[in-house]
C-alpha positions in Angstrom: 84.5 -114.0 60.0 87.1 -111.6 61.3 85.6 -107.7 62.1 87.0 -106.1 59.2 85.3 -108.4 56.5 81.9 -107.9 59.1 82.2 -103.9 58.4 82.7 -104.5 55.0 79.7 -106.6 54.8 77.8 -104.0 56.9 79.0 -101.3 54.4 80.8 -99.3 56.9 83.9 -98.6 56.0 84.9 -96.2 53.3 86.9 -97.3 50.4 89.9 -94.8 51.6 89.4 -96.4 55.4 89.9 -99.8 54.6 93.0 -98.6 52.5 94.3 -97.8 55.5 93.8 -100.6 57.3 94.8 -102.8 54.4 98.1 -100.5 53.9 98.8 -101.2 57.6 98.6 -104.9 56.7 101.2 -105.0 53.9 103.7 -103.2 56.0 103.2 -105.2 58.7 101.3 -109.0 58.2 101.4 -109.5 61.3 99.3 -106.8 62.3 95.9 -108.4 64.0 92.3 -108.2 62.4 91.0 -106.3 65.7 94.2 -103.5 64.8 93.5 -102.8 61.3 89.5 -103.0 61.7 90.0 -100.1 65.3 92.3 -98.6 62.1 89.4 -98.5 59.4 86.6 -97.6 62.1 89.1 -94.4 63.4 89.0 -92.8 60.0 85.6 -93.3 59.2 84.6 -91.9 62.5 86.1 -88.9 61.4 83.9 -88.8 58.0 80.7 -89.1 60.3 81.7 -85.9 62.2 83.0 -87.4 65.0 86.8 -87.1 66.5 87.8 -90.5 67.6 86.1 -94.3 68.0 84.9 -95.5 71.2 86.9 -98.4 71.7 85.3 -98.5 75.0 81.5 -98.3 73.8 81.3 -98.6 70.2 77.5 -100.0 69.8 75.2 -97.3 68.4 77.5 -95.7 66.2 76.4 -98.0 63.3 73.2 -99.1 62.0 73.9 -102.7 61.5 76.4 -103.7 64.1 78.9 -106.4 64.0 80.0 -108.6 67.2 82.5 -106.4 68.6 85.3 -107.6 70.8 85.7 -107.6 74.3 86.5 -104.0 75.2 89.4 -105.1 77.3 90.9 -107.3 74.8 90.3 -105.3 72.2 92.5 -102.3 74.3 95.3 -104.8 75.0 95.8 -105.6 71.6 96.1 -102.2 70.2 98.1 -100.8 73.1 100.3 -103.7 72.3 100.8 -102.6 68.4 103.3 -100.2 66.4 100.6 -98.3 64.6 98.7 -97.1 68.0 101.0 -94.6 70.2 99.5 -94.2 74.0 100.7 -90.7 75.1 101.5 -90.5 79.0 99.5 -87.6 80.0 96.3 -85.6 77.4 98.4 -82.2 77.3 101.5 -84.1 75.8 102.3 -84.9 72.3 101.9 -88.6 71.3 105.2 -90.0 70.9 106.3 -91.7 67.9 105.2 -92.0 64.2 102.0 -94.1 64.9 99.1 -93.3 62.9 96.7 -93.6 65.7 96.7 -92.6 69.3 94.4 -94.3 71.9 93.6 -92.3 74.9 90.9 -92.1 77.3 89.1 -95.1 75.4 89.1 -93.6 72.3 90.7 -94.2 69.0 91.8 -91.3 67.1 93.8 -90.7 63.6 96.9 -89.1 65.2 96.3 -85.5 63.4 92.8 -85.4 65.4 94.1 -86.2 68.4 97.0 -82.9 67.8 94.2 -81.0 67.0 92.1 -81.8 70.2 95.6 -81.3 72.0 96.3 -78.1 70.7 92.9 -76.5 71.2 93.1 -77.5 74.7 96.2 -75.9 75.0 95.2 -72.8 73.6 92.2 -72.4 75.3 93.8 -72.4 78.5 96.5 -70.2 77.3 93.3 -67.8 76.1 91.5 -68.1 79.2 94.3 -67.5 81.8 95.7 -64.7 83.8 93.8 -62.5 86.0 90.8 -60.7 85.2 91.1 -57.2 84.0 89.4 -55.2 86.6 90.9 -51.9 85.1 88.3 -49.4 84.6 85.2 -51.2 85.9 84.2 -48.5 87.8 84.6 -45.9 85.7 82.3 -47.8 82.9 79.3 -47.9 85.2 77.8 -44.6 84.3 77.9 -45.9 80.7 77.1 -49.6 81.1 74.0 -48.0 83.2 72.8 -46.3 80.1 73.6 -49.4 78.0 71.8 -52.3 80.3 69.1 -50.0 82.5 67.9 -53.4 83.7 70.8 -54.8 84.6 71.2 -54.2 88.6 70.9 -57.5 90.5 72.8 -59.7 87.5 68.9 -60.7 86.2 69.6 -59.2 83.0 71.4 -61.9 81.3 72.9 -59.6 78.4 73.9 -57.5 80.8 75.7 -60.1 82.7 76.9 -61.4 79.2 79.0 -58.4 78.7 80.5 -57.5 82.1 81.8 -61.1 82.4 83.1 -60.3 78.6 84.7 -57.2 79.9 86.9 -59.0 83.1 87.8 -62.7 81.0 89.4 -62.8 77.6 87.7 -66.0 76.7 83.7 -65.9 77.2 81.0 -67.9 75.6 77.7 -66.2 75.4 75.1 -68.9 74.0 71.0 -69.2 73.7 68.8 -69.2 71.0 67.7 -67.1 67.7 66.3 -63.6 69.2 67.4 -63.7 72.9 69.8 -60.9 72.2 73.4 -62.9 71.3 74.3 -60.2 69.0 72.7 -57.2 71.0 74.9 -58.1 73.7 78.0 -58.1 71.2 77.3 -54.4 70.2 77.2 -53.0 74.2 80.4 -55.0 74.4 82.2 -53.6 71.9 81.0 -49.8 73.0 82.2 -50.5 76.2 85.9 -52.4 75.5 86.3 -48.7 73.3 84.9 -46.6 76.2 87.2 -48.5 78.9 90.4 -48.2 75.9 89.4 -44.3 76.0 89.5 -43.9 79.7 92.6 -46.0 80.1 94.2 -43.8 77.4 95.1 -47.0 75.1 94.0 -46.9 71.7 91.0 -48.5 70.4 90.5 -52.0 70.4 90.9 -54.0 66.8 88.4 -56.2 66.7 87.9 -58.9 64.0 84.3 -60.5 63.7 83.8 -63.8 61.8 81.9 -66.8 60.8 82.1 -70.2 59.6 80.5 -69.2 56.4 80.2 -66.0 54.6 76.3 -65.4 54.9 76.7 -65.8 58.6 79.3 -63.5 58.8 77.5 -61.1 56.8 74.5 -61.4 59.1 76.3 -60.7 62.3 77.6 -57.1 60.6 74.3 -56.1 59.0 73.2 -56.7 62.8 75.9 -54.7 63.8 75.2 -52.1 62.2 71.5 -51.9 62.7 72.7 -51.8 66.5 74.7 -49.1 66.4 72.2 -47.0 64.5 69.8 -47.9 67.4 72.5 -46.8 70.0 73.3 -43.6 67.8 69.5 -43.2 68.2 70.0 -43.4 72.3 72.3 -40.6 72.4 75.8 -42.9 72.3 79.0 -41.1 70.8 79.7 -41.6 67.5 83.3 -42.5 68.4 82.2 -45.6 70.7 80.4 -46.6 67.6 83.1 -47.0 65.3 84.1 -51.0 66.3 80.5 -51.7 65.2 81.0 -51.0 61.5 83.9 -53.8 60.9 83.0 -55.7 58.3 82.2 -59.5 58.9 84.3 -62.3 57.5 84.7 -65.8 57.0 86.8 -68.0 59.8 89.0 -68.5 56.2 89.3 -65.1 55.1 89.7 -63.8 58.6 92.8 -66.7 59.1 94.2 -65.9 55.6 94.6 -69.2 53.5 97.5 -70.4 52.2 96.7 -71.5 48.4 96.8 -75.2 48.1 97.4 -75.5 51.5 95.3 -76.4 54.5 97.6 -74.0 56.2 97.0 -70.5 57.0 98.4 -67.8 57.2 98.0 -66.6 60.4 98.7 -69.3 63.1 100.8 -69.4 66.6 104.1 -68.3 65.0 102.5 -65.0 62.9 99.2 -64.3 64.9 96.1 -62.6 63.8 96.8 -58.6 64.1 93.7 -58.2 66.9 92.7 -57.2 70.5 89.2 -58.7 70.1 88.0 -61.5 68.0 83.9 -62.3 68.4 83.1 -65.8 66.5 79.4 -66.1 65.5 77.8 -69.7 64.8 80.4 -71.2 66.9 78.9 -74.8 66.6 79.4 -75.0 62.9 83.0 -74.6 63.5 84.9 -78.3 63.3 87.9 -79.3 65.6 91.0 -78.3 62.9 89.5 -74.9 62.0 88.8 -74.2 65.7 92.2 -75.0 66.6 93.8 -73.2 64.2 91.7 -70.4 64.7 92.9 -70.7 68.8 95.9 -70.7 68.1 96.2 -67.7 65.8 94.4 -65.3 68.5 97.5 -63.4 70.0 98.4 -63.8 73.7 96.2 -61.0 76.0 93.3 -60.7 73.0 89.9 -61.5 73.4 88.0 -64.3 72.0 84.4 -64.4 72.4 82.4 -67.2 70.8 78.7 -66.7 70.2 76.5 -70.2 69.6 73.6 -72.1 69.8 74.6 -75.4 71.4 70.9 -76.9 70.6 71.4 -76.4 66.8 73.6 -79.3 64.8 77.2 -79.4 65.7 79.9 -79.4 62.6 79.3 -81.2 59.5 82.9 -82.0 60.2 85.0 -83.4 62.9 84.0 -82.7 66.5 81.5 -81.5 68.4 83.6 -78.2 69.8 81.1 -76.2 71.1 79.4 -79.1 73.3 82.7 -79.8 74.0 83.8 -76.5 75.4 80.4 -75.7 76.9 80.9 -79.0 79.0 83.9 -77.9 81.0 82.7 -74.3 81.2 79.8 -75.1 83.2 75.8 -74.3 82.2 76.2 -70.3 82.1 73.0 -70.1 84.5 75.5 -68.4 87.3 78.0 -66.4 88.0 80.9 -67.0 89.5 81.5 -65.4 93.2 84.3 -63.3 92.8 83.4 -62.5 89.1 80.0 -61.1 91.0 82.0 -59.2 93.4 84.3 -57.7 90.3 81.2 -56.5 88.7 79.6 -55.4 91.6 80.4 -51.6 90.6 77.9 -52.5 86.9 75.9 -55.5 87.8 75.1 -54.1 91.9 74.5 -56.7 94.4 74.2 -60.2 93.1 70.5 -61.4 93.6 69.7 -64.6 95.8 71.2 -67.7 94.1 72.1 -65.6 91.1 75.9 -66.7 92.6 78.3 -70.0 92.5 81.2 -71.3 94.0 84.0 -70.5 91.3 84.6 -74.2 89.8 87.9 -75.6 90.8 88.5 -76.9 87.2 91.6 -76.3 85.1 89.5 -74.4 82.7 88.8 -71.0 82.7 86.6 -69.8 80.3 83.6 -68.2 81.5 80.1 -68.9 80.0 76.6 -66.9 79.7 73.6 -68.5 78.3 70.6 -66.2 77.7 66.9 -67.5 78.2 64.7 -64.8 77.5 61.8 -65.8 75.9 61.6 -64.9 72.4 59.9 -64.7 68.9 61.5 -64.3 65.6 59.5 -61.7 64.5 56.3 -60.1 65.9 54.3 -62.3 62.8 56.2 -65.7 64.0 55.4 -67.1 67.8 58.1 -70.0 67.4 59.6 -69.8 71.1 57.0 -72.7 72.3 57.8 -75.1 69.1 61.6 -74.7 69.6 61.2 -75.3 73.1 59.4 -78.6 72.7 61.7 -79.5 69.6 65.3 -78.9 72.2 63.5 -80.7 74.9 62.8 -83.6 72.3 59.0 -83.5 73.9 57.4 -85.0 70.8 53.6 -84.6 72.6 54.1 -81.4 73.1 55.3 -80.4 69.9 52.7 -82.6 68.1 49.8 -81.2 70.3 51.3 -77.2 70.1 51.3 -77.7 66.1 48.2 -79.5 65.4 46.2 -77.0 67.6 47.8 -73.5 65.0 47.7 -71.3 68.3 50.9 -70.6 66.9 51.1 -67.8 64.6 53.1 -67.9 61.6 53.6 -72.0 62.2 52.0 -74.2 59.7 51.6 -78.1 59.8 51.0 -79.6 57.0 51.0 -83.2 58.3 51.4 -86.1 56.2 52.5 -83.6 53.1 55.7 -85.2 51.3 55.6 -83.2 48.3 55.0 -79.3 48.4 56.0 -78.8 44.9 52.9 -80.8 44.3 50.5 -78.9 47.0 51.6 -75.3 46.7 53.3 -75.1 43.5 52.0 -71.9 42.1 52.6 -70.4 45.6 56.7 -71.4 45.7 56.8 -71.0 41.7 55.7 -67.1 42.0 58.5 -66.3 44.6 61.4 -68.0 42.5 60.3 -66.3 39.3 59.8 -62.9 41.0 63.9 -63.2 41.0 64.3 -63.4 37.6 62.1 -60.0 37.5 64.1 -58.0 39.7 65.1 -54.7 38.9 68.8 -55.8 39.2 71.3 -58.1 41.1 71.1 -56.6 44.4 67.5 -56.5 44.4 67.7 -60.5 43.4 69.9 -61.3 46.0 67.8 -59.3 48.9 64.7 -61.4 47.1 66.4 -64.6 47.6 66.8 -64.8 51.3 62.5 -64.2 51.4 62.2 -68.1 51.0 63.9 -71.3 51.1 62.6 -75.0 51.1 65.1 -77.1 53.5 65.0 -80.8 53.3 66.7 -83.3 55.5 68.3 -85.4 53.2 70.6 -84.8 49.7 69.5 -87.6 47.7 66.3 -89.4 47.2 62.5 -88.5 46.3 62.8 -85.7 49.4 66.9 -84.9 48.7 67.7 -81.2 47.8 69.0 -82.5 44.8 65.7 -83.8 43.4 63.8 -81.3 43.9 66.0 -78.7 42.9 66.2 -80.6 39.6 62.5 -80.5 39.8 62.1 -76.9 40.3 64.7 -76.0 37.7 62.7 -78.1 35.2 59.6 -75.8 36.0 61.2 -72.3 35.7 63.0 -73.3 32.5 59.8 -74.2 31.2 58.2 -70.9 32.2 61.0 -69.1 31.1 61.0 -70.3 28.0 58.0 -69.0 27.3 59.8 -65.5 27.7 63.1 -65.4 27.2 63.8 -68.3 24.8 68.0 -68.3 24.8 67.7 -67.8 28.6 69.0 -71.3 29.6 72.5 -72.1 28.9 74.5 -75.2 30.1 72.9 -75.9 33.0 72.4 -72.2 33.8 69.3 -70.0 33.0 68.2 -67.0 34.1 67.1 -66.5 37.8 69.0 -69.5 39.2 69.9 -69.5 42.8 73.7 -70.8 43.5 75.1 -72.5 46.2 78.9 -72.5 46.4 79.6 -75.9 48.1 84.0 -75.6 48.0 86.1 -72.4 49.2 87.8 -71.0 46.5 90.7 -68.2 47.8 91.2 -66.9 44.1 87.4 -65.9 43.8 86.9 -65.0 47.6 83.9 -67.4 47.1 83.2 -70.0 50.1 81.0 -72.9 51.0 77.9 -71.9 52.0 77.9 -68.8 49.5 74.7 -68.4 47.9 74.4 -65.8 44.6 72.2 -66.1 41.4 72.5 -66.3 37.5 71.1 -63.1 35.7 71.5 -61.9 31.8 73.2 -58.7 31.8 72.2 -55.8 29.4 73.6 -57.6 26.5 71.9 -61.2 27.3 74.7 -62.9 28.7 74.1 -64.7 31.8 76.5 -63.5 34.6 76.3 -65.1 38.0 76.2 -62.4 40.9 77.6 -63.1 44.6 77.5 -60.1 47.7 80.1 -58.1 47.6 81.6 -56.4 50.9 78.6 -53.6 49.3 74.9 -55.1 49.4 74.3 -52.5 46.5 77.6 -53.6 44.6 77.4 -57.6 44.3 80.2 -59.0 42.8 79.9 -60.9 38.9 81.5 -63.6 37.8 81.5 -66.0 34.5 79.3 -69.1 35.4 81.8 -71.2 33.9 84.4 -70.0 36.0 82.9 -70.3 39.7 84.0 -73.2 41.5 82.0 -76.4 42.7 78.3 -75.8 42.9 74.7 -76.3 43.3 71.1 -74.8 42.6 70.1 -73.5 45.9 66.3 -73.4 45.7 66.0 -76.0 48.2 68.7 -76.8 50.5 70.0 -79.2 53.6 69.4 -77.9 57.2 73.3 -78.8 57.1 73.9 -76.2 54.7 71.2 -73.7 55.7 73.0 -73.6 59.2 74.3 -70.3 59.7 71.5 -68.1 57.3 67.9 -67.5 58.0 65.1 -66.8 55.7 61.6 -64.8 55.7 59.6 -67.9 54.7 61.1 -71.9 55.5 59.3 -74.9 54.4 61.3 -77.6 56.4 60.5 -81.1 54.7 61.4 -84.3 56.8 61.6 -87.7 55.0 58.9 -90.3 54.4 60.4 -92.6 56.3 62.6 -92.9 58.9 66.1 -92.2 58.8 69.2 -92.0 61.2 70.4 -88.7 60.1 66.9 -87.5 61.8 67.6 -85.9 65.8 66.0 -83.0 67.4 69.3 -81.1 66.6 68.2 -81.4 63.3 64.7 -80.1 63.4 65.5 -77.4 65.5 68.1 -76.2 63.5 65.6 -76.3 60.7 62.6 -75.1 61.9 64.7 -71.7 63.8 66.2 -70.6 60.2 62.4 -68.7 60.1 62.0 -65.4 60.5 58.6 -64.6 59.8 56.9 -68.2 58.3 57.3 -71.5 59.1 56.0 -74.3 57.0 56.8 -78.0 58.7 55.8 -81.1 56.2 56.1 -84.1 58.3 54.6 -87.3 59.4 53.9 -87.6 63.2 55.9 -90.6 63.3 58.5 -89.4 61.8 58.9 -86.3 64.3 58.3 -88.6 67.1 61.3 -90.5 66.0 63.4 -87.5 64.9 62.7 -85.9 68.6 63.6 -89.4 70.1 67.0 -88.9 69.0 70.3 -86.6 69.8 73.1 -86.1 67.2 75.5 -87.6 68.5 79.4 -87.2 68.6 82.3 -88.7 70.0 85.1 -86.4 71.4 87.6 -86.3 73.7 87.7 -82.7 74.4 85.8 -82.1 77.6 87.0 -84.9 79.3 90.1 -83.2 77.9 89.1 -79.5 79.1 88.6 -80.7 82.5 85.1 -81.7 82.4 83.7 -83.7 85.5 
């Protein structure tokens, strides 16, 4: 049986990948099984997030494997064909017209590869020169007032946003609550201050998102942080880079309509001095790369992330990948320490590191505070055990409800069942708001997340489930209040960007009747007061967003979170996954699960194959 009929058997490739390999066949017969199967596998690596195929290791990417080739001979023969190009060096363009590129053991549909190429590129190009030591000193009196704890380089935001101030490409990482954003806000304050005493003009700063409720979180936090610092005595006029408004990664890029180009890119770049990227593992390889390459040569890029939550649903891991070359952000560099020395004082013992002789040079900050979500939730000791994929420990800290605010309801599949009343009262509350901005605040208070889309457990059954109940109850009140699919009260999940309606994946608004009983579905508008309507039947593709994926909760956090894992086992499942989940709570966490279940969900990292740390520099 020849490797392409064994994937088909297995049910792995897609119908489009085999047309590729199968396309690659007519053109050429002569083109060998072990070719166009490496051909099929390469594009539907890409559909399962990752950037190439491991030629070189391929077992454990798929559930039921086939007997793979020698790796060796399997190499030979698609060095040895037209369709795969092997490019002399990673920084140059692979020669030729071949669909795929093999490189470093890997297998990649030639536009991946570019894109891996090009965001290595313009990283470096983003992360060289010399740091700017210019006005250092002259900050100190302010960064003092800013970060009072921050002599001796313990205080990790502190160290966050001097290293931000000397290198134009920084990643400052960690968990919910240990001060990512904080950090952001003294950074901005001080890039104006130092523009002010160098007697340039204020920076422009651009702050984005993969999606637009992210991106609206990081400016409502924004602004709550400059009301604080207002509070603290800081000049109004240092303030003023706080209030930019956040935008999508899209928006921010400017799309191109039916085009997957943007308007901003190397050859017309982004109009900025400072760009700060929140949620930076959501953001897949092309996006990223575009995005790279549309920040203009001396601007800043900072990218803020939580490299324990899920990486892209997309192609890439480009946040692991990064953070791999950058180093573990637990030191600082020596002569970044002796830069800073005029803010940060004397490095404490073993605070310091050799700087890494590595072609890269981004710098890196990861914050460990210990923290809670809110003073109600104690989550910091659940996440821990969760990111260390310590199943015991998690099992014993949840069983034991020391844990305020986390609630196990082991062996629970069905909370619709359990705690119906309970989950109905909040979703019909929405359809008794005093208006659309009042629904829209009421609809982050709670979301159910679920692990899977389909099935008994899927967000599409029991959203189905709890439409069917609030119909009924509606009914009972507002009999024309249902409508094609659409009734009053309805939570919306926008699952496509549209440009025309500045509507994006991830968007979530909700169906209300307006004074004249017509249902009108309300999005946030740049206002929270002044939310945006549109005609149901003209918003673009669509869900009910009552319960949602973890995938597509990434990025937004909610008051209350019931986070529902499947029955039975399933190799979507990773800690990744349940930490992402579980860290969307702000005050209540609600965790239905079997203990065998989490065991084997903890047991397991989401993993992806990329070629860009090795291509960064990584050791």
């Amino acid at each position: 049986m020849s490797l392409l009929e064994a994937l088909r058997r297995a049910g792995v490739p897609r119908s489009v990948d085999e047309a590729l390999a199968l396309g690659l066949r007519r053109l050429d017969p002569a083109t060998p099984d072990a070719v166009a199967a490496a051909a099929a596998l390469a594009s539907w690596a890409v559909s399962a997030g990752h950037a190439a195929f491991p030629v070189d290791d391929p077992r454990g990417l798929l559930e039921q494997e086939p007997d793979w080739p020698e790796a060796e001979a399997w190499r030979r023969e698609l060095q040895a064909s037209r369709w795969v190009a092997c490019p002399p060096a990673a920084d140059v363009e692979a020669p030729g017209q071949a669909p795929l590129v093999l490189e470093h053991g890997l297998l990649y549909l030639r536009r991946y590869r570019e894109y891996e190429r090009r965001l290595a590129a313009g990283l470096r190009r983003l992360g060289g020169g010399t740091p700017e030591t210019d006005g250092i000193a002259g900050l100190a009196p302010l960064f003092a007032r800013l970060f009072p704890q921050a002599a001796g380089g313990e205080d990790r935001q502190a160290r966050a946003a001097a290293v931000a101030l000397l290198h134009r490409l920084v990643l400052v990482t960690g968990g919910p609550g240990t001060g990512k954003t904080t950090t952001i806000a003294r950074l901005l304050v001080l890039l104006a201050a130092r523009a002010r005493l160098l007697g340039r003009p204020a920076p422009r700063i651009a702050l984005a998102a993969p999606t637009g409720r992210a991106a609206e979180r990081m400016a409502e936090s924004l602004r709550r942080a400059a009301q604080l610092l207002a509070g603290e005595g800081i000049e109004e006029a240092l303030l003023e880079p706080l209030a930019a408004s956040g935008s999508t990664l899209h928006r921010l890029l400017g799309p191109v309509p039916d085009s997957p180009q943007f308007r901003h890119h190397a050859d017309h770049p982004l109009d900025v001095d400072v760009v700060v990227v929140d949620e930076a593992s959501m953001i897949d390889l092309p996006l990223m790369a575009k995005l790279v390459e549309a920040v203009p040569e001396g601007a800043r890029l900072v990218l803020l992330g939580d490299p324990d939550q899920l990486p892209s649903v997309e192609a890439g891991d480009v946040l692991g990948g990064i953070l791999a070359a950058a180093g573990g952000g637990l030191r600082l560099a020596e002569t970044d320490a002796q830069a800073l020395r005029p803010l940060l004082g004397p490095p404490a013992a073993g605070a310091t590191e050799p700087d890494r002789a590595t072609p890269f040079p981004a710098r890196h900050v990861r914050l460990l505070r210990g923290w809670r979500q809110s003073e109600a939730l104690d989550l910091a000791p659940l996440a821990g055990a969760v990111r260390d994929g310590d199943a015991a420990g998690a099992l014993a800290l949840l069983r034991g409800g020391g844990l305020s605010g986390v609630h196990f309801h082991e062996g629970l599949g069905d909370p619709l069942q359990a705690r119906r009343e309970a989950l109905l009262a909040h979703w019909t509350a929405l359809a008794e708001a005093a208006g659309p901005a009042e629904a829209l605040a009421l609809a982050g208070r709670l979301r159910l997340l679920t692990v899977l889309r389909e099935g008994p457990q899927g967000a599409r059954t029991l959203n189905a489930r709890i439409e069917a109940l609030l119909v009924e109850r509606l009914a009972q009140r507002r009999p024309r209040a249902a409508t094609d699919g659409f009734f009053h009260g309805r939570l919306l999940l926008v699952t496509e960007n549209s440009y025309r309606h500045r509507l994006f994946n991830g968007d979530i608004g909700i169906c209300l009747e307006d004074g004249d009983g017509t249902l009108v579905a309300w999005f946030p508008g740049a206002d929270p007061a002044s939310p945006r309507a549109f005609h149901p039947a003209t918003l673009p593709a669509h869900e009910s967003a009552f319960a949602m994926t973890v995938h597509k909760a990434q990025g937004s956090e909610f008051d209350e979170v019931w986070l529902l894992l499947p029955a039975r086992p399933n190799r979507v499942l990773s800690r990744e996954l349940v930490y992402t989940g579980l860290t969307r709570a702000r005050h209540a966490l609600h965790l239905c699960a079997d203990a065998a279940i989490l065991e084997q969900a903890l047991a397991r990292h989401a993993r992806r194959v990329t070629g860009l740390a090795w291509r960064l520099g990584a050791p």
